[in-house]
N, C-alpha and C positions, 0 to 999 in steps of 0.2 A: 939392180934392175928396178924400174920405178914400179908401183903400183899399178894394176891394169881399172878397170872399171868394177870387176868381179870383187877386186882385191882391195878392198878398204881397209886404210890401213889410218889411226890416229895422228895427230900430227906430233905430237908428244911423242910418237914411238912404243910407246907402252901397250903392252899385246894384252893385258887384262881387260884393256876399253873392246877387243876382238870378243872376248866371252861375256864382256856385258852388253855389246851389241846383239848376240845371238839369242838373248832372255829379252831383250826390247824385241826380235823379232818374232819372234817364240810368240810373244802376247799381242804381237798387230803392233806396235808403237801407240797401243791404247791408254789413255790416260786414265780409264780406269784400272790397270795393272799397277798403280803407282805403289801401292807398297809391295808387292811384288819384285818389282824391279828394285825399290831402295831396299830387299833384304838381299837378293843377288847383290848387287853392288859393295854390299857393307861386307858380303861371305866371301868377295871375291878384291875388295879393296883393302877390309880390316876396319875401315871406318870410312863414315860421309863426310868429306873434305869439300869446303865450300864449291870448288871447281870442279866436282865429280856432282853437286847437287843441280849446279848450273848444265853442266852436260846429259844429266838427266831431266832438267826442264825442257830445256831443244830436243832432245832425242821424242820426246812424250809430246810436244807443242803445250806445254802447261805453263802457267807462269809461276816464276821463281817461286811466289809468296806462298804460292799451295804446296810445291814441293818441301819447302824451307819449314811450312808448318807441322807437316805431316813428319816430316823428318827430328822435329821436335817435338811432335806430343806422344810419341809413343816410348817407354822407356829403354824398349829393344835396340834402340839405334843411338848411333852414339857419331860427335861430329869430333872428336880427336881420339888420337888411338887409346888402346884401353892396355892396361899392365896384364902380365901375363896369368894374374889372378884378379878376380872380380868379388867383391862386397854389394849385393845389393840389399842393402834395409828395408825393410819393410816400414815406412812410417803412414800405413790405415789408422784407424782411428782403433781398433782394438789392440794392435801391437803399439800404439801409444798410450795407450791407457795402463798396458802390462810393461812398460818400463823402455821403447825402442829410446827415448830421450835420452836417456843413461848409457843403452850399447852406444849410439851416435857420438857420445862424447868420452866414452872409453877408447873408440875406433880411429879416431881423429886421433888425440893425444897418443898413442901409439903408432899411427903412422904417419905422424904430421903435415899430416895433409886435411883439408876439407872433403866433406862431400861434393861430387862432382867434379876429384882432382883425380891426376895418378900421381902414384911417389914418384920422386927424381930418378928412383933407377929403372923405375916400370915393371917394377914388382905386382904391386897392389894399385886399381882403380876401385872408387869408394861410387857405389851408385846409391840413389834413392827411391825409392818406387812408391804409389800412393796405396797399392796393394798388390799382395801378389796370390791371395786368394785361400791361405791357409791361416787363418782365425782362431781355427781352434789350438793352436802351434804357438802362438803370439808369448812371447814376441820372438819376430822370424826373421830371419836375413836368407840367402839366397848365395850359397857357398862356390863357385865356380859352378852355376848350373844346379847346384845339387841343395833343397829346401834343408834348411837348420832351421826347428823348432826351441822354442822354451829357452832361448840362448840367455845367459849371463853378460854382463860385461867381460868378466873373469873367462869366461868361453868364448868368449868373440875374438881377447884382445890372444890368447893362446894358441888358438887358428891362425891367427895375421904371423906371431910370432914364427909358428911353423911353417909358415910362410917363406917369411925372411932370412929362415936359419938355410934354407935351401939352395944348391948352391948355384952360382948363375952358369949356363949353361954356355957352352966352349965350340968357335964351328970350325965344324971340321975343315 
């Protein structure tokens, strides 16, 4: 049965564009919701993929470059997917002063990858952040959501480790 006028349906087919259409309508199709709606989107897509940033500039009447920017300057959002563990470093200026230079390159070397990669099996995404507001911690990463103070290299790279010893998960 086609779609009626009520019944807005994507052209894609993918019924996640139906629950992000309900949070654009939620907030008026206001372009001042725009992070709003790029945290819906990210909660409900997993990440801002160039074609979901695009469909959020038409949905909001914004242009690309504002969406595109806002989508990149805030560390929360991420534009490919992320591994099912997250690293975010802190590199402020006081957890660089306390050694983040050293965790960054203990971090990398164990999971050979860069910052700003995931590993090949999407275990582990490496993020960076210019602060995340705990100072007195430094030098701090930001462990699946959960702050790690006074971290070593030797603790950083032991975390990753227990990481990867874990096993990958089977669907049912």
């Amino acid at each position: 049965m086609p779609p009626t006028t009520t019944q807005k349906q994507h052209p894609s087919g993918d019924n996640r564009f139906k629950l992000l259409d309900r949070v654009i309508t939620k907030h008026q199709g206001r372009g001042d919701a725009l992070i709003e709606v790029l945290h819906a989107a990210q909660g409900i897509f997993g990440f801002l993929e160039n074609d979901l940033l695009i469909y959020v500039a038409r949905a909001l009447k914004l242009p690309l470059s504002r969406v595109y920017g806002v989508a990149t300057f805030y560390h929360f959002f991420t534009l490919k997917p992320k591994g099912k563990h997250t690293l975010v470093l802190c590199t402020g200026t006081a957890c660089y002063v306390k050694g983040a230079a050293h965790l960054q390159h203990a971090v990398e070397e164990c999971c050979k990858v860069k910052f700003g990669e995931t590993t090949p099996d999407d275990k582990i995404s490496l993020v960076s952040a210019r602060c995340v507001g705990s100072c007195g911690l430094a030098p701090v990463a930001v462990l699946d959501n959960q702050v790690a103070g006074k971290l070593t290299p030797q603790s950083a790279v032991d975390r990753i480790k227990a990481w990867q010893q874990q096993p990958d998960e089977v669907p049912a």
